[in-house]
TIVO-2410 file (N, C-alpha, C; in nm, 3 decimals):
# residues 184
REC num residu      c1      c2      c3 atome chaine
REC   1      X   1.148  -1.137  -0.283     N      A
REC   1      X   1.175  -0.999  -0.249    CA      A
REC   1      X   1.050  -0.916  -0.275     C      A
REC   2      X   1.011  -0.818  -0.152     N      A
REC   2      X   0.919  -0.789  -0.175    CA      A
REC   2      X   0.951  -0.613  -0.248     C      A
REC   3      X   0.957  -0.544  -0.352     N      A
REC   3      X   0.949  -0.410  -0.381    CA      A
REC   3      X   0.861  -0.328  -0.360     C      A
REC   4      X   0.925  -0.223  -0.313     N      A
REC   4      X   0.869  -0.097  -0.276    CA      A
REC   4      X   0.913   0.008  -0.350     C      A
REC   5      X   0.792   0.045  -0.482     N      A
REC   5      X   0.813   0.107  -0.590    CA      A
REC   5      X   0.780   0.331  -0.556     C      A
REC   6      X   0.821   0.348  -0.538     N      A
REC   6      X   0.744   0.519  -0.561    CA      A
REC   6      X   0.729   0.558  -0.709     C      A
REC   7      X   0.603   0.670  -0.695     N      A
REC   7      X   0.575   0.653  -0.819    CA      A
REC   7      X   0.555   0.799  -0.804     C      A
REC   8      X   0.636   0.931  -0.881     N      A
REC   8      X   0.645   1.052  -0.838    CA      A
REC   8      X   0.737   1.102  -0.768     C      A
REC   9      X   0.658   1.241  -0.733     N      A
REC   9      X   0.793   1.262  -0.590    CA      A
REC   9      X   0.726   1.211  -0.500     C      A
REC  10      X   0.781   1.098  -0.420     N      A
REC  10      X   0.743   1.023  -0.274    CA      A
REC  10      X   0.864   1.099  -0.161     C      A
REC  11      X   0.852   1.129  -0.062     N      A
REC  11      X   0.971   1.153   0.060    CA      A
REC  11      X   1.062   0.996   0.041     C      A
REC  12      X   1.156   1.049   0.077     N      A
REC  12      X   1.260   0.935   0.070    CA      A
REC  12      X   1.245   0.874   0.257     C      A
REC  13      X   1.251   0.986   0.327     N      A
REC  13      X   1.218   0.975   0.454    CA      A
REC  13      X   1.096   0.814   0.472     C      A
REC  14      X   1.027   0.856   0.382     N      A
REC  14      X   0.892   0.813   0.407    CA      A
REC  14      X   0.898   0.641   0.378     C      A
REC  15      X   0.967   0.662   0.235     N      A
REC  15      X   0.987   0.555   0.200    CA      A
REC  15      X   1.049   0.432   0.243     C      A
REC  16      X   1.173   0.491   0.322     N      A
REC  16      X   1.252   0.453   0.471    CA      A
REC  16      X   1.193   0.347   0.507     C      A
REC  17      X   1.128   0.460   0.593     N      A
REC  17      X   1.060   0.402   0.704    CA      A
REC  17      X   0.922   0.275   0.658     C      A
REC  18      X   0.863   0.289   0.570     N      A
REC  18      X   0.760   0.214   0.494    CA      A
REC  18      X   0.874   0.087   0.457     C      A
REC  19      X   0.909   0.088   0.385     N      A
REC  19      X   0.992  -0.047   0.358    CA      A
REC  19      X   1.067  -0.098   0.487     C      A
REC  20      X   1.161  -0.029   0.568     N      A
REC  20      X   1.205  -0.097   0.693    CA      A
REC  20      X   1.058  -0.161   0.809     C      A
REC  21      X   1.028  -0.085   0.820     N      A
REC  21      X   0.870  -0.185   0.879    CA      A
REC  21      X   0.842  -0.318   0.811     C      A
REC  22      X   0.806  -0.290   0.668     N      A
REC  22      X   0.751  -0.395   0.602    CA      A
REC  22      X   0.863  -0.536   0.634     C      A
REC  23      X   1.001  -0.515   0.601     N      A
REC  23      X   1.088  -0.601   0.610    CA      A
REC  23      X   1.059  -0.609   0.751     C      A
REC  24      X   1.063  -0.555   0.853     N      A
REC  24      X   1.117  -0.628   1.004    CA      A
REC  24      X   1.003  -0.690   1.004     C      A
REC  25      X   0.860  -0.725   0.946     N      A
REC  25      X   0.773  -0.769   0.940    CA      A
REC  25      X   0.782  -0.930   0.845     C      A
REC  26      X   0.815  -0.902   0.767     N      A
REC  26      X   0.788  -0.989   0.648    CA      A
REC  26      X   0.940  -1.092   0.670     C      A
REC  27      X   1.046  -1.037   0.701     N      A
REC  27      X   1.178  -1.083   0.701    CA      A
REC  27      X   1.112  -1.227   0.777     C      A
REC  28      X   1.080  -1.256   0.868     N      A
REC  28      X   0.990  -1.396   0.885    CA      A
REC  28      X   0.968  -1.496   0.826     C      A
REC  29      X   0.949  -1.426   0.708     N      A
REC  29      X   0.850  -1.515   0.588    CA      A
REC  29      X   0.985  -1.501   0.450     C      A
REC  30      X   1.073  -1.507   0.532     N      A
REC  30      X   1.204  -1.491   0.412    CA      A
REC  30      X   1.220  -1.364   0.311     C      A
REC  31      X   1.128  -1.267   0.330     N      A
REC  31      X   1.105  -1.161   0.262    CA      A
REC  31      X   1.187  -1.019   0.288     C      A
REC  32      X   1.300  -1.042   0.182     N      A
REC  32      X   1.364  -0.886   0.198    CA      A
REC  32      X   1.287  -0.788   0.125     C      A
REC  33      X   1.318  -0.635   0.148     N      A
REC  33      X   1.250  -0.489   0.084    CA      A
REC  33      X   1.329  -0.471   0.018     C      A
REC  34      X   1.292  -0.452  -0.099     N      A
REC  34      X   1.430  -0.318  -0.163    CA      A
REC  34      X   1.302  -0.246  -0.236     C      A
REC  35      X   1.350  -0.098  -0.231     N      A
REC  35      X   1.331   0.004  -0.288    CA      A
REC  35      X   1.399   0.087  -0.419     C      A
REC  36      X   1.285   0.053  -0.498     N      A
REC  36      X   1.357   0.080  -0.608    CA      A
REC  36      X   1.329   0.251  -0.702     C      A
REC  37      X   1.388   0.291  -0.755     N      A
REC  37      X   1.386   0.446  -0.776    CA      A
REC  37      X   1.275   0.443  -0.880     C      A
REC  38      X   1.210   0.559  -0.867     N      A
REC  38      X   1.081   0.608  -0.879    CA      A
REC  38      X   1.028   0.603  -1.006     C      A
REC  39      X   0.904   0.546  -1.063     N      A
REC  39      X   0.842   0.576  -1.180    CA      A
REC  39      X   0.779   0.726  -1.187     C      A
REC  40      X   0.848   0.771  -1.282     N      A
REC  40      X   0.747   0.912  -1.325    CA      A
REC  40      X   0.612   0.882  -1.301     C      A
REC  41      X   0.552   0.998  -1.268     N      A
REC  41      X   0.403   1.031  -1.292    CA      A
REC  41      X   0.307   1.007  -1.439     C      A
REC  42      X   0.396   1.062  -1.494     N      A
REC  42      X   0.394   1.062  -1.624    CA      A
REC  42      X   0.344   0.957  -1.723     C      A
REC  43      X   0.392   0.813  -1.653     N      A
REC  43      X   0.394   0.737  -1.711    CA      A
REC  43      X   0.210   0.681  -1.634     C      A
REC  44      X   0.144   0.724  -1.563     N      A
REC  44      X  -0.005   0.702  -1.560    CA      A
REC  44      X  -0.060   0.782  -1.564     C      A
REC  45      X  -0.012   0.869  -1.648     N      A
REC  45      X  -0.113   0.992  -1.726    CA      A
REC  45      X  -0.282   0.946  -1.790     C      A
REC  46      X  -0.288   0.799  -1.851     N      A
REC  46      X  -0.360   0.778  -1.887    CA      A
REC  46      X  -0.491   0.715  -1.802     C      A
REC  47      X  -0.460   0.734  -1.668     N      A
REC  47      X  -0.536   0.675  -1.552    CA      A
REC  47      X  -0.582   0.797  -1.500     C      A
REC  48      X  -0.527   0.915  -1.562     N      A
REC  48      X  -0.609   1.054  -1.493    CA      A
REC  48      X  -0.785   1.066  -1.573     C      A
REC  49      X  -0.873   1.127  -1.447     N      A
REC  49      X  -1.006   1.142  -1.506    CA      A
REC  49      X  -0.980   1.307  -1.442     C      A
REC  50      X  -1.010   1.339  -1.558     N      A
REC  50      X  -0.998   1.514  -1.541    CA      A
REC  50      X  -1.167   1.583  -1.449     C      A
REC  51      X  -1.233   1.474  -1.480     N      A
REC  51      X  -1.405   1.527  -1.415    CA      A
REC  51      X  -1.345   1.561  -1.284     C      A
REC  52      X  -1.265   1.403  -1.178     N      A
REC  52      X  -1.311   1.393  -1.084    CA      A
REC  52      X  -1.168   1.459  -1.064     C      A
REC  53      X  -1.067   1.424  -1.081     N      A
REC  53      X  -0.913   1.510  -1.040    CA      A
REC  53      X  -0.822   1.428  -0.989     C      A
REC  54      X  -0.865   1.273  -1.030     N      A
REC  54      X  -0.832   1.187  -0.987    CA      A
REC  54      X  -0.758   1.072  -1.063     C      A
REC  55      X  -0.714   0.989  -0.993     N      A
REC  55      X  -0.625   0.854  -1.084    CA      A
REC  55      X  -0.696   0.738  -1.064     C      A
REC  56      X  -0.735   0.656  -1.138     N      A
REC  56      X  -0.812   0.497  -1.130    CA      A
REC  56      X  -0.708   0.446  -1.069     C      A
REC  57      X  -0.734   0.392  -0.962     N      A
REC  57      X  -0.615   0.318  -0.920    CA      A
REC  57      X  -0.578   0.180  -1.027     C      A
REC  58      X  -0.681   0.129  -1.045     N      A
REC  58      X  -0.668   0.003  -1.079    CA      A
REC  58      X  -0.535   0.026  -1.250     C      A
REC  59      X  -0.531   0.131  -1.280     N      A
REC  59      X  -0.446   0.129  -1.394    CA      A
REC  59      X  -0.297   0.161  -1.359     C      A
REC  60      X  -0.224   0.138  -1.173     N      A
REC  60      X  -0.119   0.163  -1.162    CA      A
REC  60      X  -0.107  -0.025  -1.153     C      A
REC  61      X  -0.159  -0.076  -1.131     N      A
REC  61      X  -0.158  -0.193  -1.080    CA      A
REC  61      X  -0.042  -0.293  -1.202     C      A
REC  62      X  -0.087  -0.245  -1.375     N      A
REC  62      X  -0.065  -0.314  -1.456    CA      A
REC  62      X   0.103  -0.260  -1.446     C      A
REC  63      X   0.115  -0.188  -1.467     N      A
REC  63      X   0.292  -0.156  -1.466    CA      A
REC  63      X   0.344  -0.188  -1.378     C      A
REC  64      X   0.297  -0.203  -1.245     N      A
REC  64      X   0.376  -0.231  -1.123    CA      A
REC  64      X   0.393  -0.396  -1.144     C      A
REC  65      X   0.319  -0.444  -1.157     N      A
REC  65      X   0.332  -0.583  -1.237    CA      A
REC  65      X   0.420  -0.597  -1.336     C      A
REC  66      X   0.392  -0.576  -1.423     N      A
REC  66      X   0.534  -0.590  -1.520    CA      A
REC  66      X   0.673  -0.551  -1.473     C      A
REC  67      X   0.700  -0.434  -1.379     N      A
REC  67      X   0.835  -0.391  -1.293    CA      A
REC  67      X   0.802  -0.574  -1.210     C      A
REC  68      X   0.707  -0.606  -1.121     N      A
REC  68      X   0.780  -0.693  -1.049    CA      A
REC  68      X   0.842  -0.794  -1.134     C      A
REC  69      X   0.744  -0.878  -1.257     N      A
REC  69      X   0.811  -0.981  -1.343    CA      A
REC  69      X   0.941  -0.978  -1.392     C      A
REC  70      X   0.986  -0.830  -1.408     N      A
REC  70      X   1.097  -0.794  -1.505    CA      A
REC  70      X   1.191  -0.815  -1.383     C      A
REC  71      X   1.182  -0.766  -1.231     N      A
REC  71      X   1.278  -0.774  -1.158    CA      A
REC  71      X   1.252  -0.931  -1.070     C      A
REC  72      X   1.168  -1.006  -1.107     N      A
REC  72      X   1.164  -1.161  -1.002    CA      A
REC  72      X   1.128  -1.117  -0.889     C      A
REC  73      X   1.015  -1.016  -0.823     N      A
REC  73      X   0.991  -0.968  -0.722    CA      A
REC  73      X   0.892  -1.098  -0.677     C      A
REC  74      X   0.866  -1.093  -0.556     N      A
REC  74      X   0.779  -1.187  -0.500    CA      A
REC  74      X   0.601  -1.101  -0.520     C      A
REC  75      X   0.654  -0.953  -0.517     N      A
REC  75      X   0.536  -0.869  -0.495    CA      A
REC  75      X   0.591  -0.721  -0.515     C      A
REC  76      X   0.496  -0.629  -0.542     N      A
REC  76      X   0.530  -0.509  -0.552    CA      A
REC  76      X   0.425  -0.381  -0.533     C      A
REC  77      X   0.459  -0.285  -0.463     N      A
REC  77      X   0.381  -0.234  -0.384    CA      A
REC  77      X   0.410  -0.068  -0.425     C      A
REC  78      X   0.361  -0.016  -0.503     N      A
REC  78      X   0.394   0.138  -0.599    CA      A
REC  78      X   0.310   0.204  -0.424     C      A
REC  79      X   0.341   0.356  -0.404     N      A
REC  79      X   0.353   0.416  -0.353    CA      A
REC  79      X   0.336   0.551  -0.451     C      A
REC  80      X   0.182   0.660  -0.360     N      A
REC  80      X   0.246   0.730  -0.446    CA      A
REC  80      X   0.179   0.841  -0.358     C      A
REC  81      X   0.201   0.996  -0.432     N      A
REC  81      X   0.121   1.109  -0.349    CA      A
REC  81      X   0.004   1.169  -0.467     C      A
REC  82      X  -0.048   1.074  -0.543     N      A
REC  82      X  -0.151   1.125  -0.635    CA      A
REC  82      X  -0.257   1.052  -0.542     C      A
REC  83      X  -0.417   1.146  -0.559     N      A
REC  83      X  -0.510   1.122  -0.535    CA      A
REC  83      X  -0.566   0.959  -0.604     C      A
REC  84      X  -0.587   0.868  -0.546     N      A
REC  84      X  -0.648   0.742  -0.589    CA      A
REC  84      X  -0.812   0.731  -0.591     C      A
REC  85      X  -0.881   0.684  -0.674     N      A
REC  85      X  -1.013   0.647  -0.719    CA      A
REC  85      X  -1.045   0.482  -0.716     C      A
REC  86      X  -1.188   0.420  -0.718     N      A
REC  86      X  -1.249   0.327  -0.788    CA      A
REC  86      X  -1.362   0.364  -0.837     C      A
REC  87      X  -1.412   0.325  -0.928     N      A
REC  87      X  -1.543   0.315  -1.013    CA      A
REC  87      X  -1.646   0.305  -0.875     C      A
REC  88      X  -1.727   0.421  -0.819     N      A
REC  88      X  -1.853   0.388  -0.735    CA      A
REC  88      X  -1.762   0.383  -0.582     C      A
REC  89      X  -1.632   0.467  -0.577     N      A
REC  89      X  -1.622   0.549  -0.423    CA      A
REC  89      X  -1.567   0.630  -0.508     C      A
REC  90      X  -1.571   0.723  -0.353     N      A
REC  90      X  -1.516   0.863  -0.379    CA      A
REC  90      X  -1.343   0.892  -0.393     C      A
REC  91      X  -1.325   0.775  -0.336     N      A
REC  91      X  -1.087   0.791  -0.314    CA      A
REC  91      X  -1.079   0.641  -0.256     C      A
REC  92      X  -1.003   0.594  -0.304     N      A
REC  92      X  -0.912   0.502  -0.188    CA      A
REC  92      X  -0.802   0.527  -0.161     C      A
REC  93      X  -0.732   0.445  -0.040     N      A
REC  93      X  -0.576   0.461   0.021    CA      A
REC  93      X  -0.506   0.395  -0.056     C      A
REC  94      X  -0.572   0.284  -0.118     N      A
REC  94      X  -0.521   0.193  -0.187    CA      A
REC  94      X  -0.554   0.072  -0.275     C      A
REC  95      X  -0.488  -0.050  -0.334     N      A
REC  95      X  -0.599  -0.102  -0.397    CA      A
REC  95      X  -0.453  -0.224  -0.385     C      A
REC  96      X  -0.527  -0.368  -0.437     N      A
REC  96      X  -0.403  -0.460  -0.424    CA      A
REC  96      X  -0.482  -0.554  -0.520     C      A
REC  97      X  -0.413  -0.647  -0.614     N      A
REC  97      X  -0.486  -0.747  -0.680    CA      A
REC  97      X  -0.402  -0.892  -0.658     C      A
REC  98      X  -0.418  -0.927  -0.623     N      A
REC  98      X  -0.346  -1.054  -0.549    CA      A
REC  98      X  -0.275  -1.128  -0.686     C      A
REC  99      X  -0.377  -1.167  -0.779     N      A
REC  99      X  -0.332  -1.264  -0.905    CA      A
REC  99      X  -0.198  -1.198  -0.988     C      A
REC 100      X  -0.212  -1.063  -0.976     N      A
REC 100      X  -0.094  -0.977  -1.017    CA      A
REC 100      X   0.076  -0.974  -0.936     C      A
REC 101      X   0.022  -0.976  -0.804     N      A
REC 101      X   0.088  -0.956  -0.690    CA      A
REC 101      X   0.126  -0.826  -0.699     C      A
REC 102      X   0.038  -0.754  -0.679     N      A
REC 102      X   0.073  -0.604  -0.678    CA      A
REC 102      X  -0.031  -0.537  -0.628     C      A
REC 103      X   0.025  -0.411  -0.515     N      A
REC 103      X  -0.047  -0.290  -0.497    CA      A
REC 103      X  -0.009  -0.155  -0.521     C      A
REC 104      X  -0.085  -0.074  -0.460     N      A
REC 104      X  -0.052   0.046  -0.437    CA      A
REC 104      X  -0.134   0.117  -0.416     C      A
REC 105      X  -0.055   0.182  -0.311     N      A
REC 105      X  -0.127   0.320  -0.186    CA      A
REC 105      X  -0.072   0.460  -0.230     C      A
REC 106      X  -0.221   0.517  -0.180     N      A
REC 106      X  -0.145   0.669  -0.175    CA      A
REC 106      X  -0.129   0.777  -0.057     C      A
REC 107      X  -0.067   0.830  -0.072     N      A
REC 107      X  -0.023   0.930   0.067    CA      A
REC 107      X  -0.172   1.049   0.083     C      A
REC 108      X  -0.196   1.073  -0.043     N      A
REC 108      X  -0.282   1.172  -0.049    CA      A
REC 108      X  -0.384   1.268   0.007     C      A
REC 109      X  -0.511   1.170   0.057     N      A
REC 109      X  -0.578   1.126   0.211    CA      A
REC 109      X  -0.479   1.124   0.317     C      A
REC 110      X  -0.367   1.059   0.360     N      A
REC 110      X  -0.326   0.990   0.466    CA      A
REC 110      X  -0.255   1.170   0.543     C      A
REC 111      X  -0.234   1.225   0.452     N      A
REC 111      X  -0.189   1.356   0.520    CA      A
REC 111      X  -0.252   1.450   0.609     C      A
REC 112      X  -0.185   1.451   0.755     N      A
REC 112      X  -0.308   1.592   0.840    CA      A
REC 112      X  -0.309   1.668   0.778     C      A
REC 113      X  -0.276   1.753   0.667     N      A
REC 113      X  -0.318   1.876   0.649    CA      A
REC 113      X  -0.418   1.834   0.518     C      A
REC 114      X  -0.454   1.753   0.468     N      A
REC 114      X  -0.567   1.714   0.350    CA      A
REC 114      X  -0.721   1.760   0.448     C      A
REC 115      X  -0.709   1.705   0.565     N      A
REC 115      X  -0.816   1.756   0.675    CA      A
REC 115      X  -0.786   1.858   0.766     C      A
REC 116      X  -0.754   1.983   0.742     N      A
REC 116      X  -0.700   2.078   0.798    CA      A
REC 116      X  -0.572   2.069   0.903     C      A
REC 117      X  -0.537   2.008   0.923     N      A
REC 117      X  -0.414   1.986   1.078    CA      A
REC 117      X  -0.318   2.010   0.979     C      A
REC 118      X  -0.195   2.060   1.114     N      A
REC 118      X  -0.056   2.079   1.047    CA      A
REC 118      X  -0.019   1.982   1.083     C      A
REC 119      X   0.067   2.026   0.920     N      A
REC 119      X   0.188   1.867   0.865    CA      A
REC 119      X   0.223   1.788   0.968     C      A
REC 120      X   0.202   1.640   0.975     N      A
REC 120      X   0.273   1.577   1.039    CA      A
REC 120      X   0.329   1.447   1.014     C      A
REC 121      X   0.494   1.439   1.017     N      A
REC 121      X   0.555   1.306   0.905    CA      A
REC 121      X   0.560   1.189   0.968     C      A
REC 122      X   0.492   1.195   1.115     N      A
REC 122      X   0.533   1.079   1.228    CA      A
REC 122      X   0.377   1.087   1.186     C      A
REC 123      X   0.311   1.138   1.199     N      A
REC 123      X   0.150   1.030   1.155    CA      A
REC 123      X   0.114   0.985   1.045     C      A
REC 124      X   0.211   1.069   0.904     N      A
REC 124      X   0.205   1.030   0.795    CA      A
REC 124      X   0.290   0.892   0.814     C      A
REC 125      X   0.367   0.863   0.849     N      A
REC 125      X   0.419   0.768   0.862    CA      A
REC 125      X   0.360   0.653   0.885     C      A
REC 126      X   0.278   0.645   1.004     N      A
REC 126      X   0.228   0.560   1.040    CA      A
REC 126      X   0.093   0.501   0.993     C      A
REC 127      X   0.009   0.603   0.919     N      A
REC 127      X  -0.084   0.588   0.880    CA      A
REC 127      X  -0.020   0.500   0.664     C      A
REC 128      X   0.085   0.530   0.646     N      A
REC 128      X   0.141   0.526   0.527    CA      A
REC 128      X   0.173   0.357   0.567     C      A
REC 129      X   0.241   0.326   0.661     N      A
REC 129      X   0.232   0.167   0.703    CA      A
REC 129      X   0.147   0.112   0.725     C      A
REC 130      X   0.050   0.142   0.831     N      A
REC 130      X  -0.059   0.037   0.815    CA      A
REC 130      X  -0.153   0.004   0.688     C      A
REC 131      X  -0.124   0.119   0.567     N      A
REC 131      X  -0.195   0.081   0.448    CA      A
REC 131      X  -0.124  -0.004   0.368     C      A
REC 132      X  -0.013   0.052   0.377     N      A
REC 132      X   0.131  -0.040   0.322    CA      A
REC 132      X   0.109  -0.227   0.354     C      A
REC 133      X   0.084  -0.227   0.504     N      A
REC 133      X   0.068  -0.337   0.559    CA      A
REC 133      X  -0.058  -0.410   0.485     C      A
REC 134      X  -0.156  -0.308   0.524     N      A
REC 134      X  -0.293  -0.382   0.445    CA      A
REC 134      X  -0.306  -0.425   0.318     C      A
REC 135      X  -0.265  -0.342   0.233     N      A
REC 135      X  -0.266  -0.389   0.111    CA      A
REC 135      X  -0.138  -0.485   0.088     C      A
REC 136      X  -0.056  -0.512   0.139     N      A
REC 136      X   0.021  -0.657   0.118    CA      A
REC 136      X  -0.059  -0.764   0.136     C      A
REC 137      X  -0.112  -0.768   0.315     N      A
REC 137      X  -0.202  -0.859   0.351    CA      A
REC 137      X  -0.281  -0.910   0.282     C      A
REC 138      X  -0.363  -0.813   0.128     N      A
REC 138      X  -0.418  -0.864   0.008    CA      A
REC 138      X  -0.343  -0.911  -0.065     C      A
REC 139      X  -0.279  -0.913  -0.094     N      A
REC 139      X  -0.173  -0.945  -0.235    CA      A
REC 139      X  -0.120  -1.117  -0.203     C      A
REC 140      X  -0.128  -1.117  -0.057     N      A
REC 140      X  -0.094  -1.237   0.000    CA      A
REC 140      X  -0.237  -1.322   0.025     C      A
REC 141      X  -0.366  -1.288   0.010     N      A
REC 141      X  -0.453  -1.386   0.017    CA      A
REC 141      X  -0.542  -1.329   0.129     C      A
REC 142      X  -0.542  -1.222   0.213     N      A
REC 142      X  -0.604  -1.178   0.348    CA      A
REC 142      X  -0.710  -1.134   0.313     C      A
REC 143      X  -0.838  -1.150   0.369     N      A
REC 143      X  -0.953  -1.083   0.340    CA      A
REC 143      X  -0.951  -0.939   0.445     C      A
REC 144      X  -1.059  -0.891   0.441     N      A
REC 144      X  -1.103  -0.767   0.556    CA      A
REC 144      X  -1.128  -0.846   0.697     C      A
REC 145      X  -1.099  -0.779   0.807     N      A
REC 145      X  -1.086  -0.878   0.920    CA      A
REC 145      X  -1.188  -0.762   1.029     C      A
REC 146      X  -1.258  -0.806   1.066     N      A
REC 146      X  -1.401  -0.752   1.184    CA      A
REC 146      X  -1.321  -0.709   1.300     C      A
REC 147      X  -1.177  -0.748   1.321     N      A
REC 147      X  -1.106  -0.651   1.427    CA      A
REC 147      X  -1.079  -0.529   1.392     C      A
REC 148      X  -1.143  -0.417   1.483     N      A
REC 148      X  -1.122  -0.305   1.475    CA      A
REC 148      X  -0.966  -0.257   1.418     C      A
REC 149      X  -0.897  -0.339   1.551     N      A
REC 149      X  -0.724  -0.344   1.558    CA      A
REC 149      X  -0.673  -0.354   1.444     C      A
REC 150      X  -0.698  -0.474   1.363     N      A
REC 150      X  -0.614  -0.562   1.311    CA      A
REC 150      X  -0.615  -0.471   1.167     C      A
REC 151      X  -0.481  -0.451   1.100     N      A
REC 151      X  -0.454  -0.393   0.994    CA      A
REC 151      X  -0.526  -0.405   0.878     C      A
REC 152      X  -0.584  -0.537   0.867     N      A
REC 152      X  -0.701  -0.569   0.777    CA      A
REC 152      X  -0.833  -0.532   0.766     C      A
REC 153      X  -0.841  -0.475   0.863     N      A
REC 153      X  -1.013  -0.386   0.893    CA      A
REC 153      X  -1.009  -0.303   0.778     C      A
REC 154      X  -1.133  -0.285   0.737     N      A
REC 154      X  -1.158  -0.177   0.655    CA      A
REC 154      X  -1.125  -0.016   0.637     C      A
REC 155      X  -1.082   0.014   0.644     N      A
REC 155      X  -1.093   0.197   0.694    CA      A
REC 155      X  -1.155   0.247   0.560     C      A
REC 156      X  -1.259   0.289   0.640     N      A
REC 156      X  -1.356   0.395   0.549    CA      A
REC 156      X  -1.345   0.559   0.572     C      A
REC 157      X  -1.253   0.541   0.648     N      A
REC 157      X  -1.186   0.701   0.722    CA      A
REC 157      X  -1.079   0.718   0.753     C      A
REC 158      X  -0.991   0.820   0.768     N      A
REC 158      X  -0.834   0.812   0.825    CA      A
REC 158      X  -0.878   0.740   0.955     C      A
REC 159      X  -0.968   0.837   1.018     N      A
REC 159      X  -1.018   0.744   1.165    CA      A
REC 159      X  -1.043   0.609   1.205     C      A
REC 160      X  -1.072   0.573   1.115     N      A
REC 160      X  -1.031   0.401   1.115    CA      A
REC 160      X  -0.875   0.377   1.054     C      A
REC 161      X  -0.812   0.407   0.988     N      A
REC 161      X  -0.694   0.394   0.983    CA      A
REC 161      X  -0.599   0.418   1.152     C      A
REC 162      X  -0.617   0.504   1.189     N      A
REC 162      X  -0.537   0.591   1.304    CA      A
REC 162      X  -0.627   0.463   1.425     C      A
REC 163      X  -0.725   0.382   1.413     N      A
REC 163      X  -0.747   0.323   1.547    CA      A
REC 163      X  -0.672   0.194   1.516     C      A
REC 164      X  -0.628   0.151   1.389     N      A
REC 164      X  -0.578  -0.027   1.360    CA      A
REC 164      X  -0.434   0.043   1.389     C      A
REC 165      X  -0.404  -0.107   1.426     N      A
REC 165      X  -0.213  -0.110   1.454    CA      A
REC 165      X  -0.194  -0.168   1.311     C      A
REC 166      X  -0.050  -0.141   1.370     N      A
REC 166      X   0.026  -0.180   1.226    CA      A
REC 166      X   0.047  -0.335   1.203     C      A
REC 167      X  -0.017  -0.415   1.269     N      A
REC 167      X   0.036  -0.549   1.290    CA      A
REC 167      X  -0.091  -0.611   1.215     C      A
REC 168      X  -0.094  -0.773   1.202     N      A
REC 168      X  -0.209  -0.881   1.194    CA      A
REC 168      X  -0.261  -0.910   1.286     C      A
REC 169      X  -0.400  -0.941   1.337     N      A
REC 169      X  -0.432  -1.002   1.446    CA      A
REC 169      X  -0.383  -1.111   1.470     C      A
REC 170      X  -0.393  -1.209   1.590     N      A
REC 170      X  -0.352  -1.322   1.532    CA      A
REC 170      X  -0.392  -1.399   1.443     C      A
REC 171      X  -0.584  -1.415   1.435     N      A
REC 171      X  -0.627  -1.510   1.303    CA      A
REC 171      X  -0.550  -1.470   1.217     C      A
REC 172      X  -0.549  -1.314   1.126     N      A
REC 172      X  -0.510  -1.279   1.026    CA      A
REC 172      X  -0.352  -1.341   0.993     C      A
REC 173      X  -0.252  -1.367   1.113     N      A
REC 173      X  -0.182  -1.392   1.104    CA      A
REC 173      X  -0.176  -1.501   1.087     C      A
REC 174      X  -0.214  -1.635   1.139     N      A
REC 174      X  -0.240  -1.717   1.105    CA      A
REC 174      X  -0.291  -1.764   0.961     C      A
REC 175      X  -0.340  -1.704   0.909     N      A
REC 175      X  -0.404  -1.709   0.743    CA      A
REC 175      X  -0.278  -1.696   0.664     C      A
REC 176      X  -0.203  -1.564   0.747     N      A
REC 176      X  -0.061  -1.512   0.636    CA      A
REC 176      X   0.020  -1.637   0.655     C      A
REC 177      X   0.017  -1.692   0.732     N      A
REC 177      X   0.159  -1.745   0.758    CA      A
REC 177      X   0.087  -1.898   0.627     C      A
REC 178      X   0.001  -1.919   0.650     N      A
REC 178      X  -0.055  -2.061   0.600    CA      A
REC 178      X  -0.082  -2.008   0.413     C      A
REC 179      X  -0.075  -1.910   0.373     N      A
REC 179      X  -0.071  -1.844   0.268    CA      A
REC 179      X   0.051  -1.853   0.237     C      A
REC 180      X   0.128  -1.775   0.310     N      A
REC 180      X   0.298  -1.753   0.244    CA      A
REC 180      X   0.382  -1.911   0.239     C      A
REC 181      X   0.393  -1.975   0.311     N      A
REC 181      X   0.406  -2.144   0.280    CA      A
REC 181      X   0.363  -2.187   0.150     C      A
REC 182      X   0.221  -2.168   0.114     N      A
REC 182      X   0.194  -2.197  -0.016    CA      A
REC 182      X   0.261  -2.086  -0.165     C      A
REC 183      X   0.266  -1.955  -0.103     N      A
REC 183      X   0.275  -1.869  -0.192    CA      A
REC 183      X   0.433  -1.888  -0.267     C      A
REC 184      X   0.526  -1.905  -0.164     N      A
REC 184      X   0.669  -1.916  -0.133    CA      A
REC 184      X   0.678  -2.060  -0.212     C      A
***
């Protein structure tokens, strides 16, 4: 089972739709979603850097881990609307550590109005899945993939986010499927 953790106030809307994707995706690979109710903020208070205004990602990673062990998750994927960091960039969407089996993305960036445009929950949406997507694709063994398309590309911009689909290419897919056999 794969979990889909929020961490804060997340839209429930949002969350929806992010986990039903993931499952009509993953359900393949024997993988149900459940969504489970929200970790306070609170509780990665200690991942805030007050310089930059930001959260280390890498310190949501350890709790979301311990939630999956405690619940027998296959994987677990925190969700959140706090600004994300690494040591030497400026933000990420997200971050995934495979040996853990855990990620997590943030909405933060992914919103039109962070870059001036009005609100929109059908692009937040979509842009909230294909990161969703990507950072599983790590957690499962996927490297960065040189297709523009393919969900595994890098995005160094929403604009590269907004040109990949929500899907695997086929190599990439091919890798998942020969991964999850072993992983499973």
């Amino acid at each position: 089972m794969i979990l889909v953790i929020p961490i804060g106030d997340v839209n429930e809307d949002l969350m929806e739709a992010v986990s039903a994707f993931i499952e009509s995706y993953y359900s393949r690979f024997g993988q149900r979603v459940s969504v489970l109710r929200s970790l306070p903020e609170e509780e990665f208070v200690g991942a805030f850097n007050g310089t930059r205004g930001q959260y280390l990602g890498r310190r949501f990673l350890f709790t979301l881990a311990d939630v999956r062990r405690e619940m027998k998750g296959t994987a677990a994927l925190g969700v959140t609307s706090l600004d994300l960091y690494e040591e030497g960039l400026n933000f990420i969407f997200g971050l995934a550590h495979p040996s853990l089996r855990t990620a997590v993305i943030s909405t933060f960036r992914l919103r039109p109005e962070f870059y001036g445009k009005a609100p929109n929950e059908e692009v937040l949406k979509e842009r909230t899945i294909k990161e969703a997507m990507h950072e599983l694709g790590h957690v499962f063994g996927l490297q960065h993939c040189s297709n523009a398309r393919c969900v595994m590309h890098f995005s160094n911009s929403v604009l590269d986010t907004d040109m990949k689909e929500p899907h695997y290419c086929g190599s990439c897919f091919r890798r998942l499927k020969r991964n999850m056999e072993v992983f499973l």
